[in-house]
N, CA, C and O of each residue as an XYZ file, in Angstrom:
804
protein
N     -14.495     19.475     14.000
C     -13.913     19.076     12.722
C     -14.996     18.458     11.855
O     -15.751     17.689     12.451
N     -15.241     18.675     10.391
C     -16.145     17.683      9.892
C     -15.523     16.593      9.686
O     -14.366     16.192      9.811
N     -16.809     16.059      9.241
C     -16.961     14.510      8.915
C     -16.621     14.235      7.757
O     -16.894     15.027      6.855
N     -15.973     13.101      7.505
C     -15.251     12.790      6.327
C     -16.709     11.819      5.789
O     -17.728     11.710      6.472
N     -16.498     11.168      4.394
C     -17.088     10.492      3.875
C     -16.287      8.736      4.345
O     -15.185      8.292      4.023
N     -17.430      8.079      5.229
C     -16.821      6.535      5.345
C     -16.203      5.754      4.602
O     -15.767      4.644      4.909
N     -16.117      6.415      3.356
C     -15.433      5.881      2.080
C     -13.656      6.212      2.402
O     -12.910      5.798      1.515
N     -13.103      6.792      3.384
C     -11.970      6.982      3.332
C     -10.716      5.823      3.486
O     -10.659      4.932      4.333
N      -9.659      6.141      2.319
C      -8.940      5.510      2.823
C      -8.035      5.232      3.926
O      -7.589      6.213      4.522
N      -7.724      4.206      4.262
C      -6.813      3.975      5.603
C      -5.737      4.058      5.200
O      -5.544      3.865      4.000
N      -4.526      4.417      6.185
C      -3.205      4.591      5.722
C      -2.363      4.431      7.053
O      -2.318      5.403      7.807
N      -1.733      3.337      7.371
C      -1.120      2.897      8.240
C       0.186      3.410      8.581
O       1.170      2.805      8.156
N       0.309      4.308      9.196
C       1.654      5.184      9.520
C       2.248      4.458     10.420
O       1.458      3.930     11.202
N       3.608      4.184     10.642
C       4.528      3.947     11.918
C       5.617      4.767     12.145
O       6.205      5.189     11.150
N       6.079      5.137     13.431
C       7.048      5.645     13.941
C       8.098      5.113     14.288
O       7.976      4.071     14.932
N       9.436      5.596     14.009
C      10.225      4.668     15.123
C      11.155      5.203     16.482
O      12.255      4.911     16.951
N      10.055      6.152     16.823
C      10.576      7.000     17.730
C       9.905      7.215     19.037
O       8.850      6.583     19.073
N      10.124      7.830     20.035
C       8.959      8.093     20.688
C       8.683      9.769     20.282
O       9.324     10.667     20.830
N       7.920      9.955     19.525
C       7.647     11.036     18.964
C       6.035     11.624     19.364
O       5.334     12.053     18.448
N       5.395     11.604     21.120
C       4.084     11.627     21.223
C       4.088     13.382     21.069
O       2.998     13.939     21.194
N       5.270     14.198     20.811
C       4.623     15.486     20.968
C       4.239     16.033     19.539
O       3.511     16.991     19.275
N       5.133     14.906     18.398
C       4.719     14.950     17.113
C       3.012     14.861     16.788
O       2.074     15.553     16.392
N       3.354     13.453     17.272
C       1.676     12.702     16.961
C       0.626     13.800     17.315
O      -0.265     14.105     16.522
N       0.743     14.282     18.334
C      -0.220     15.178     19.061
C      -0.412     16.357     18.786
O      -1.519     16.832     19.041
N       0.656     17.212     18.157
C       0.575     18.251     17.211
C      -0.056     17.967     16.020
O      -0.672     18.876     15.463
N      -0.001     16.572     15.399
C      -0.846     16.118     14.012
C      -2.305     16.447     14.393
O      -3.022     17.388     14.054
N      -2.552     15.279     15.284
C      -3.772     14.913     15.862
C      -4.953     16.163     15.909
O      -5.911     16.430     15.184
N      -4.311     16.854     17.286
C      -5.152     18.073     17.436
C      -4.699     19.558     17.560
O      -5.387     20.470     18.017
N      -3.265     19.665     17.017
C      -2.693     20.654     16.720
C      -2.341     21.417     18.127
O      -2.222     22.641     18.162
N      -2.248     20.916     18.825
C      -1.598     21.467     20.238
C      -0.439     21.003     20.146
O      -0.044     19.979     19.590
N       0.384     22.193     21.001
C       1.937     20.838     21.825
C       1.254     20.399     23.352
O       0.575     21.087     24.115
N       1.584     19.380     23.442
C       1.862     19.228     24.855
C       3.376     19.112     25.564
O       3.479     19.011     26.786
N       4.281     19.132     24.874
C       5.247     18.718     25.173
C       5.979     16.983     25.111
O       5.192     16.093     24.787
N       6.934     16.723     25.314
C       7.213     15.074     25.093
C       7.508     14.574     26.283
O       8.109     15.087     27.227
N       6.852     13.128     26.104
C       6.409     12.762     27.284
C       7.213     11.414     27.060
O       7.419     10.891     25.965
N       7.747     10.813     28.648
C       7.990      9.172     28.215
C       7.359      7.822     28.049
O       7.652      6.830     28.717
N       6.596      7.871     27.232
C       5.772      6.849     27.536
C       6.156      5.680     27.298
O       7.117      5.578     26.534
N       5.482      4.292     27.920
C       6.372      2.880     28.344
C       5.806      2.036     27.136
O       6.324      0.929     26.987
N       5.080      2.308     26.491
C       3.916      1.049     25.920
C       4.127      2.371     24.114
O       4.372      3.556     23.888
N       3.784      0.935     23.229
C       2.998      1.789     22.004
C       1.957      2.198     21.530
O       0.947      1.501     21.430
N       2.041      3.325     21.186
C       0.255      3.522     21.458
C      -0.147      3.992     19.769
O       0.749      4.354     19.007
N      -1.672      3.922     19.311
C      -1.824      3.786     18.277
C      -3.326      4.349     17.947
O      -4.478      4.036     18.249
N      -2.785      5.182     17.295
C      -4.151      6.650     16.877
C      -4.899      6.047     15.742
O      -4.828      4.954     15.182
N      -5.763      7.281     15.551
C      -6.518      6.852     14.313
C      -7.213      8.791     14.637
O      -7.605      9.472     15.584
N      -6.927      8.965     12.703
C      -7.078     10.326     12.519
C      -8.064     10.537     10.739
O      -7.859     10.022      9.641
N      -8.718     11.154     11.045
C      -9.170     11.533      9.676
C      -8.924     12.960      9.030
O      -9.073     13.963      9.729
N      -8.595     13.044      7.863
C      -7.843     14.486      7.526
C      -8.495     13.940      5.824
O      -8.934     12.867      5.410
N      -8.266     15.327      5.177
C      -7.986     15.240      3.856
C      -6.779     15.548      3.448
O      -6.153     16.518      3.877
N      -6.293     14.617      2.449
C      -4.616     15.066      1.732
C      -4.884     15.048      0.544
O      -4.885     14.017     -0.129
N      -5.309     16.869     -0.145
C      -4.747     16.624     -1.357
C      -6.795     16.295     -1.941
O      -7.115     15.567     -2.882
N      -7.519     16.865     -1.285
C      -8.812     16.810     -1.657
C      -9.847     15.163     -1.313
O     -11.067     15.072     -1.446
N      -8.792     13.919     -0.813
C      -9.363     12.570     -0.716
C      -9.140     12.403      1.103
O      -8.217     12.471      1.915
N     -10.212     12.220      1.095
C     -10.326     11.791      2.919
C      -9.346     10.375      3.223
O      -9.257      9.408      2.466
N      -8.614     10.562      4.617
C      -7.553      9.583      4.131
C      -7.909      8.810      6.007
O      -7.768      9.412      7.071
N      -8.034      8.422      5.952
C      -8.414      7.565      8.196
C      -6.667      7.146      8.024
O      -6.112      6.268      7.363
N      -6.210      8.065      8.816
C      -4.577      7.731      9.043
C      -4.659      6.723     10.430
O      -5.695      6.834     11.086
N      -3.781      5.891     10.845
C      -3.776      4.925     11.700
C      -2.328      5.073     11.894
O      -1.579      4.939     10.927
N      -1.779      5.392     13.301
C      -0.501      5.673     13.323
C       0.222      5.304     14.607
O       0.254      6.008     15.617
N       0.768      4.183     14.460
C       1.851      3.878     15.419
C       2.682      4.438     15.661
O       3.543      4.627     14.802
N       2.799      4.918     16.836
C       3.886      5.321     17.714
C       4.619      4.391     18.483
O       4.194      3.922     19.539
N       5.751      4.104     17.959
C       6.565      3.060     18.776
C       7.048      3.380     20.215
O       6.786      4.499     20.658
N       7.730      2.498     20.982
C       8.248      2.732     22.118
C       9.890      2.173     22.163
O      10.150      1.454     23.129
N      10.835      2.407     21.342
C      12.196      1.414     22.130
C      12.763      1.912     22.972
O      13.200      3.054     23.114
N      12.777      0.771     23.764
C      13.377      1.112     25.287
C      14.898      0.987     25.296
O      15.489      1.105     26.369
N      15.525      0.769     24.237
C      17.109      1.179     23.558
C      17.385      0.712     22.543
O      16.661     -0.165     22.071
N      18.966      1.317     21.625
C      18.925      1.433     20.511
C      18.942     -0.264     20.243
O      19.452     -0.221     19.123
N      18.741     -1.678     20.492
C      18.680     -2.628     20.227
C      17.387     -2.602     19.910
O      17.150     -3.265     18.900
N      15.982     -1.818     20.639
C      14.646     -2.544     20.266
C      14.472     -2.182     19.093
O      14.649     -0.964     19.056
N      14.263     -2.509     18.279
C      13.978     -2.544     17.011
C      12.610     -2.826     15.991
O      12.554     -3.976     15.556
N      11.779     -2.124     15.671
C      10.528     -2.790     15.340
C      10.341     -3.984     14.948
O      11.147     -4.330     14.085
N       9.490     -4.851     15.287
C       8.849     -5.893     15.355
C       8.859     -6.546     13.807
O       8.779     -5.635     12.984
N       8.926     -7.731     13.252
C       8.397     -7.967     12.120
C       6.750     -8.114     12.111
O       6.207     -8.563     11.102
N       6.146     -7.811     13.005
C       4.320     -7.651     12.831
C       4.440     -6.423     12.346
O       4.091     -6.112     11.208
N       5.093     -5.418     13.431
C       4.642     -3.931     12.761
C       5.632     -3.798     11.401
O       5.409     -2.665     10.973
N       6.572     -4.419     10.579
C       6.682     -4.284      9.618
C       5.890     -4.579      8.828
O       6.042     -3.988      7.758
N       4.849     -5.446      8.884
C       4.367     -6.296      7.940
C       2.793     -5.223      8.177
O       1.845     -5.405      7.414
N       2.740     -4.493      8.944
C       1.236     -3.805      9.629
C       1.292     -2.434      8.797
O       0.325     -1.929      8.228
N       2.870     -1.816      8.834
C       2.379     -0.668      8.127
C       2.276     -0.381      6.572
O       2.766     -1.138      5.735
N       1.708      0.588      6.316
C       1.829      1.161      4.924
C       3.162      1.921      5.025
O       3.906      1.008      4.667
N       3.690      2.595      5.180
C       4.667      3.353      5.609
C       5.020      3.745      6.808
O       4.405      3.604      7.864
N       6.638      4.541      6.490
C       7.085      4.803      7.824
C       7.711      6.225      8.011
O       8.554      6.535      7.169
N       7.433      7.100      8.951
C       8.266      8.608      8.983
C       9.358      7.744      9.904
O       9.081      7.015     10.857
N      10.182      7.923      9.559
C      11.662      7.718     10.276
C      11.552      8.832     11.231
O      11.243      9.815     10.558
N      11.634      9.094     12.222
C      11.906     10.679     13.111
C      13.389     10.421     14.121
O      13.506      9.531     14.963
N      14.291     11.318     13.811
C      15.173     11.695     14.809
C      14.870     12.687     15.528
O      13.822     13.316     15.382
N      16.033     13.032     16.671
C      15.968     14.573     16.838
C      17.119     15.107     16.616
O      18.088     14.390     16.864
N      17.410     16.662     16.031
C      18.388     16.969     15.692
C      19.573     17.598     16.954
O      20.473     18.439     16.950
N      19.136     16.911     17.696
C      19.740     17.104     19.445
C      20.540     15.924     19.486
O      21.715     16.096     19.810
N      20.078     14.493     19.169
C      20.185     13.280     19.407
C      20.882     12.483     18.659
O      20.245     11.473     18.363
N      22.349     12.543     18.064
C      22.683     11.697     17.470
C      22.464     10.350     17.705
O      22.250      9.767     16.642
N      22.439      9.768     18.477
C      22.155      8.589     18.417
C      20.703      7.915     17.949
O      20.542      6.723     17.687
N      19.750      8.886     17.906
C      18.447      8.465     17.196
C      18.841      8.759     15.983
O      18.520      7.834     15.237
N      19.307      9.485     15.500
C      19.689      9.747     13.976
C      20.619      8.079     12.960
O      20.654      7.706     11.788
N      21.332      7.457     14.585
C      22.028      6.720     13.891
C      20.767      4.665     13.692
O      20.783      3.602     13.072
N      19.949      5.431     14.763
C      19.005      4.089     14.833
C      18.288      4.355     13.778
O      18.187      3.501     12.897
N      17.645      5.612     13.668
C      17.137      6.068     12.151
C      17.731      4.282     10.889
O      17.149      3.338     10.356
N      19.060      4.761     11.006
C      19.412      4.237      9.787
C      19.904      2.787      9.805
O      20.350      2.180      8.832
N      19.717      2.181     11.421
C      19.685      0.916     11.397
C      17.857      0.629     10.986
O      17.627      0.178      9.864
N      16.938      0.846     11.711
C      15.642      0.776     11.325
C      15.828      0.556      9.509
O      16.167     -0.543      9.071
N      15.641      1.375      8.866
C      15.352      1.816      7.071
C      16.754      0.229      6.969
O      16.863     -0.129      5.797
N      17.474     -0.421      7.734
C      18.036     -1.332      6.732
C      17.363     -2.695      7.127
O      17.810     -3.768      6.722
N      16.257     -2.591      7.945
C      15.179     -3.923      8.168
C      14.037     -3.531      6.924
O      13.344     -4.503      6.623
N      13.764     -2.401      6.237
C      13.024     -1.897      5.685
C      13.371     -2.538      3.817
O      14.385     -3.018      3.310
N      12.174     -2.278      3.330
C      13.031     -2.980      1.658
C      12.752     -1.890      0.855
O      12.017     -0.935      1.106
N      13.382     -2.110     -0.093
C      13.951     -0.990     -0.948
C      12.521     -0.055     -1.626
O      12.788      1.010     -2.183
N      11.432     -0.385     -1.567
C      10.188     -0.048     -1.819
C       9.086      0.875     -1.113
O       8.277      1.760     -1.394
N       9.602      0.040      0.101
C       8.901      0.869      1.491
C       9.065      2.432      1.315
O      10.156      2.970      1.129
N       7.521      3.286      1.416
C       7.418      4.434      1.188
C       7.818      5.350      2.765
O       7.429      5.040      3.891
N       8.328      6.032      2.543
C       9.657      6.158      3.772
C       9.294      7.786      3.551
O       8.969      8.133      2.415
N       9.360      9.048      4.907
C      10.036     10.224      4.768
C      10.659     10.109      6.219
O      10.511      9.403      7.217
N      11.370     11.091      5.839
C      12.365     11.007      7.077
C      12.224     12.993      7.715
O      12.020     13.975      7.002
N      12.358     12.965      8.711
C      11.859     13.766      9.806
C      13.233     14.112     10.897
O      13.743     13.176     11.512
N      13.632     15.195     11.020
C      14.055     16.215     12.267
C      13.678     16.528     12.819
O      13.128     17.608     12.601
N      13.598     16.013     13.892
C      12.287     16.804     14.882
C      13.450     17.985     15.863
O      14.680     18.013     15.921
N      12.526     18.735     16.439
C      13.392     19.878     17.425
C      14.375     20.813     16.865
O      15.460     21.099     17.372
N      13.612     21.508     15.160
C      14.144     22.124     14.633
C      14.439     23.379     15.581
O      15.404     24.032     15.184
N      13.904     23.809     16.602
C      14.137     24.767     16.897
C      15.119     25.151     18.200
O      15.282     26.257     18.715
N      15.812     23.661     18.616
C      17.284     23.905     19.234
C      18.314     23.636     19.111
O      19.144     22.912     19.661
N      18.212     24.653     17.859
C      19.777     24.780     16.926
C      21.046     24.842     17.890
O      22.186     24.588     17.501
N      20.643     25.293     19.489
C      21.844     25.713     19.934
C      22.431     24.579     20.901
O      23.339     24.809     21.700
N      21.614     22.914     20.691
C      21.977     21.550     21.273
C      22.180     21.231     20.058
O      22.165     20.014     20.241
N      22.471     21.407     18.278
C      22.169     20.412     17.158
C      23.469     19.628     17.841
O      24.389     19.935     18.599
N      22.940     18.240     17.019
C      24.420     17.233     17.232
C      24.269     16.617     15.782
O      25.207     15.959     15.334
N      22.729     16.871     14.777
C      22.942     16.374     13.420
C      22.690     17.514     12.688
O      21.802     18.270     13.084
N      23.389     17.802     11.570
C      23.316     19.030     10.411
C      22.252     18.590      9.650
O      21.576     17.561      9.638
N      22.269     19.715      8.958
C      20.626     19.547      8.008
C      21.300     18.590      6.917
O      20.758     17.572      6.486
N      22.435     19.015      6.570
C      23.130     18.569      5.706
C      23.037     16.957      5.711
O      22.697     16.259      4.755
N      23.408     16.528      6.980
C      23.281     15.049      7.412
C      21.865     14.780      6.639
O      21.728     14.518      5.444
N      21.048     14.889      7.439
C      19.818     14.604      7.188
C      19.300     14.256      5.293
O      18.896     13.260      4.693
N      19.628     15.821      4.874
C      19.071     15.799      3.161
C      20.042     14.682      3.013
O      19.486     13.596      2.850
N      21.775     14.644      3.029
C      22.254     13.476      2.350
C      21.651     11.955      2.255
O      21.563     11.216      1.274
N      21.152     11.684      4.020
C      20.654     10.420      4.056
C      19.292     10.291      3.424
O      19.181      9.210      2.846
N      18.065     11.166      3.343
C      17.185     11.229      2.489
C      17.540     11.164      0.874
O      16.923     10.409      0.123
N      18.407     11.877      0.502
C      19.020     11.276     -0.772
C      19.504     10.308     -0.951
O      19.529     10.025     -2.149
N      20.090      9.346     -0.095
C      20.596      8.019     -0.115
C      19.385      7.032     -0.230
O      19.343      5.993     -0.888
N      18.113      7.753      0.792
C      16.791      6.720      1.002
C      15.798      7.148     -0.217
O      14.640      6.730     -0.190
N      16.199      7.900     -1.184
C      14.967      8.825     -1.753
C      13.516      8.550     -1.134
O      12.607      7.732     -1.274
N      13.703      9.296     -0.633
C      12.631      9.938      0.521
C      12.787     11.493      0.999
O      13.734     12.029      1.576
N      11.688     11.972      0.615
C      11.163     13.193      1.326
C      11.517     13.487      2.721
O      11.117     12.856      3.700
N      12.444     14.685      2.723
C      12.921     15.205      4.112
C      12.563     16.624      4.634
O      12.310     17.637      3.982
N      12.597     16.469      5.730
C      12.150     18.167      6.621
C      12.677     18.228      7.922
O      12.659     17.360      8.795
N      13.183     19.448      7.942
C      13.061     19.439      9.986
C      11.924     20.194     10.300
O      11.348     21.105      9.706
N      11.764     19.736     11.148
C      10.634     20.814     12.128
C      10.361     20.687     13.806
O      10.827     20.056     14.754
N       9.375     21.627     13.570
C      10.031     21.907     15.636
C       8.496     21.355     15.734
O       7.628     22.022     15.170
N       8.240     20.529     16.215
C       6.733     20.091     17.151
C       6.351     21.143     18.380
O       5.354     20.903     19.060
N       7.111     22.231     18.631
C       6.849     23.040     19.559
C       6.461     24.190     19.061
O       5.707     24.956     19.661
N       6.852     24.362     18.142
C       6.642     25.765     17.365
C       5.720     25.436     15.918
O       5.716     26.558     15.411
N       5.347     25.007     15.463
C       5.148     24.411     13.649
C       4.209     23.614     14.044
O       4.398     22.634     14.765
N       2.742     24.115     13.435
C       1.807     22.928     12.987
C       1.538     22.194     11.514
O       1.128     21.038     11.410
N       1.882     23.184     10.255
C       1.749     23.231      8.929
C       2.867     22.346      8.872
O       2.510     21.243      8.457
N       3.845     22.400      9.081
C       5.006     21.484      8.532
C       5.269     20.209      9.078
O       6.086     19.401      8.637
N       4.359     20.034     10.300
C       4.400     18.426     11.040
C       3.262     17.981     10.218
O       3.156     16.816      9.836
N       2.552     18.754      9.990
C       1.098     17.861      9.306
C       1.545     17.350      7.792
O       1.333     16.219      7.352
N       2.181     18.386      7.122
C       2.797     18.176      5.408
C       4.039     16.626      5.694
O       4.049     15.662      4.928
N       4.823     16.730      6.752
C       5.254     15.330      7.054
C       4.389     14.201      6.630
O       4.513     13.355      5.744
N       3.230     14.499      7.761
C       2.675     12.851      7.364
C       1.407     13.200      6.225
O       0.486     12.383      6.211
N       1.342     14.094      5.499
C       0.563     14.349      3.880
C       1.750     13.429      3.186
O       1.506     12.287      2.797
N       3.093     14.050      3.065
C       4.440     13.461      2.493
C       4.036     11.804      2.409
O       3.787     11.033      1.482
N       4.094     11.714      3.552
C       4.191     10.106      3.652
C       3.066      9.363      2.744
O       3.052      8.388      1.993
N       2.002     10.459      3.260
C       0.490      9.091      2.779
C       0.764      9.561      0.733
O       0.230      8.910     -0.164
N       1.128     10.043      0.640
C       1.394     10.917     -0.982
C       1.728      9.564     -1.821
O       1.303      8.871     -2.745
N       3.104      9.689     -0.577
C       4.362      8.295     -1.339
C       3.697      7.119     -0.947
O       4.130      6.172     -1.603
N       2.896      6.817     -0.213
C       2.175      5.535      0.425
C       1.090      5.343     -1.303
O       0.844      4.278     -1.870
N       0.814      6.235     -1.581
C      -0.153      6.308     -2.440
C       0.253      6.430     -3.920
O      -0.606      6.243     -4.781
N       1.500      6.730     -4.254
C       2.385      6.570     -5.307
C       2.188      5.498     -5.887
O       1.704      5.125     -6.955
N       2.897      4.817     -4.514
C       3.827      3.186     -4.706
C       2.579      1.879     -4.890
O       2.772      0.695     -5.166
N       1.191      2.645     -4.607
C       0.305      1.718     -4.593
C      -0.227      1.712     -6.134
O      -0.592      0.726     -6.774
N      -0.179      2.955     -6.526
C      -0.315      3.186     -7.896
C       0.398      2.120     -8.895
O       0.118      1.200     -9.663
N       1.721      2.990     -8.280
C       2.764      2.185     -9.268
C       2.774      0.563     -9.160
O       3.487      0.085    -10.042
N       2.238     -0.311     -8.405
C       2.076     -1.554     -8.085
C       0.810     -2.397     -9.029
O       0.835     -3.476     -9.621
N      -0.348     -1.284     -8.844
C      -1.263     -1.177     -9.521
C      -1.431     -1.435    -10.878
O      -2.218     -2.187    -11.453
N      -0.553     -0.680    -11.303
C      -0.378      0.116    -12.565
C       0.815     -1.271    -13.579
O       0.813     -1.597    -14.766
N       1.647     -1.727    -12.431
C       2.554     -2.605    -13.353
C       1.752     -4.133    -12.969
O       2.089     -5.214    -13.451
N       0.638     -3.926    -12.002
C      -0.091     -5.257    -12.420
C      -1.197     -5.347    -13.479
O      -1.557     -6.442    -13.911
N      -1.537     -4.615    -13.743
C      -2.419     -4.374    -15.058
C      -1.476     -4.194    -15.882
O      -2.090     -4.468    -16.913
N      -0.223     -3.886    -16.288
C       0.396     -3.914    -17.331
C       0.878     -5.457    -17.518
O       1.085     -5.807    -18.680
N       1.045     -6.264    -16.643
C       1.429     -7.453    -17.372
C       0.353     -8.374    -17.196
O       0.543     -9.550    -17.509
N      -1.249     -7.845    -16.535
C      -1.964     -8.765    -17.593
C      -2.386     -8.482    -18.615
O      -2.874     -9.286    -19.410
N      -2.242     -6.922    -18.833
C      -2.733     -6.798    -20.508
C      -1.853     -6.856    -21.380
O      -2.183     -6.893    -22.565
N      -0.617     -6.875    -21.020
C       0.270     -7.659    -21.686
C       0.495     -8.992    -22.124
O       1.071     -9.262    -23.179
N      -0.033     -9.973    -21.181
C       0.346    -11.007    -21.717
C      -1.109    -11.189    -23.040
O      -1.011    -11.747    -24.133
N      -2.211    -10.589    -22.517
C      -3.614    -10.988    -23.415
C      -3.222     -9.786    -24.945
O      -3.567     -9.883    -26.122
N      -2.735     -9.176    -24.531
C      -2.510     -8.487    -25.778
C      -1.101     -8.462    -26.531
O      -0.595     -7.520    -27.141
N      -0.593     -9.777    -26.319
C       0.338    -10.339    -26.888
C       0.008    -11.509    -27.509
O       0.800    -11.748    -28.420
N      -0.998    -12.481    -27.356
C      -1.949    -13.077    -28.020
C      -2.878    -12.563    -28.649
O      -3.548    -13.286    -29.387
N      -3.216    -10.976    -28.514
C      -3.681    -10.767    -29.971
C      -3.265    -10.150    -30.508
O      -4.003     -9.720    -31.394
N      -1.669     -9.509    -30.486
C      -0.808     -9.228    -31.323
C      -0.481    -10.666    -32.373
O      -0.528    -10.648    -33.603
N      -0.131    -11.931    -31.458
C      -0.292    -12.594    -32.440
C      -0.921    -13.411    -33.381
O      -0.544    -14.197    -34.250
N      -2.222    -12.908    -32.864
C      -3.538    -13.321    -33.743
C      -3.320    -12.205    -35.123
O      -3.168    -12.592    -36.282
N      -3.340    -11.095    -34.785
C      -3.209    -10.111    -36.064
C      -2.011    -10.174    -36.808
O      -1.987     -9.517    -37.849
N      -0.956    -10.862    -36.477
C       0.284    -10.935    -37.463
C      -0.670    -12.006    -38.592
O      -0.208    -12.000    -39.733
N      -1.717    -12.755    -38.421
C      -1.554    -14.083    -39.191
C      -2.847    -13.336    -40.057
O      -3.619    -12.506    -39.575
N      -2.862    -13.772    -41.227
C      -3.943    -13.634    -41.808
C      -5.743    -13.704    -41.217
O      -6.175    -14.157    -40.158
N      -6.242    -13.276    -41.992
C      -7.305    -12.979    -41.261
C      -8.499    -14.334    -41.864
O      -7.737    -14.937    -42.619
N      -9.509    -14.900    -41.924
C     -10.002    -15.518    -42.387
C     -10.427    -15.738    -44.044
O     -10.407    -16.527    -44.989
N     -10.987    -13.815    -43.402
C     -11.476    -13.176    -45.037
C     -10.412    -13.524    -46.290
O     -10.678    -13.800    -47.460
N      -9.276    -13.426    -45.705
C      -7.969    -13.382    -46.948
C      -7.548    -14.268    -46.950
O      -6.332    -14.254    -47.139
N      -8.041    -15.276    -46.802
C      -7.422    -16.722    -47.073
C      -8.049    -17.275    -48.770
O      -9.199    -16.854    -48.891
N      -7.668    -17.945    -49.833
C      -7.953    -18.383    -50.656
C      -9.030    -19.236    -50.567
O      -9.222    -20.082    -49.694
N     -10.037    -18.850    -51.943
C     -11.300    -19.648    -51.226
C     -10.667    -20.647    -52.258
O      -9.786    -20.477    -53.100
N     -11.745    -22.244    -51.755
C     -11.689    -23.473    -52.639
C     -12.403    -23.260    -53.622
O     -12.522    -24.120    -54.495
């Protein structure tokens, strides 16, 4: 793979799934299959999204049931989050949507189907899915980590996109209200006469 320029940005991904056959299809574009692993484990990937070298950093969680719940460190750690169910698994679908309500209304979020391709176990509709992505506005997809490398990778492009939006837009409305407030003092410097036009003695 080449080498990115050290200038890249970092972009802190989290999971809230155990999703290692995802990660690993990102990573190095193989499946290995899904595995159970006990602990969270935490990558670091360099890619370009979109022409800018991006060092992705990506937690993969571990809950050991639907009570574990991410941490307030790893809330406070990531840039964003792919929500991942599987479309086999209702009950990850329904932790899905306890997770996103520890989350605040800002948090750059896509949400993910994983195991698009055993339609013949679904227990969640696609339908499900787009509605709750329309509820989260957030970017949605299914895809099969067994079959699909292009569409697991555009997942987490998705994410770092909106990670990179919202930083904008943060950006963007903090420079608007300091040049707002300074150029509201010289809005009202120019309402008043100017020196020149004052009456001489």
């Amino acid at each position: 793979m080449a080498r990115y320029s050290c200038t890249c940005f970092s972009r802190r991904i989290v999971f809230v799934l155990r999703v290692a056959a995802l990660t690993v299809r990102f990573l190095t574009r193989r499946y290995i299959g899904e595995y159970d692993h006990q602990a969270e484990n935490r990558y670091k990937h360099e890619v370009l999204v979109d022409g800018e070298p991006i060092l992705f950093e990506i937690l993969d969680t571990c809950p050991k049931s639907e009570e574990d719940l991410p941490s307030c460190e790893t809330l406070h750690w990531a840039d964003g989050f792919l929500l991942v169910y599987a479309i086999t698994d209702r009950r990850s679908f329904n932790f899905v949507r306890r997770v996103k309500q520890m989350l605040g209304c800002d948090t750059p979020l896509a949400l993910v189907g994983n195991k698009g391709d055993m339609v013949h176990l679904r227990q969640v509709s696609t339908e499900e899915g787009e509605i709750l992505a329309k509820d989260y506005e957030c970017w949605f997809s299914e895809v099969a980590a067994a079959e699909q490398v292009t569409q697991v990778a555009e997942a987490f492009h998705e994410l770092c996109r909106e990670v990179m939006s919202v930083r904008r837009k943060n950006k963007q409305s903090l420079l608007d209200r300091m040049l707002g407030t300074k150029s509201a003092g010289l809005r009202a410097y120019s309402r008043g006469k100017s020196d020149s036009a004052l009456p001489k003695e």
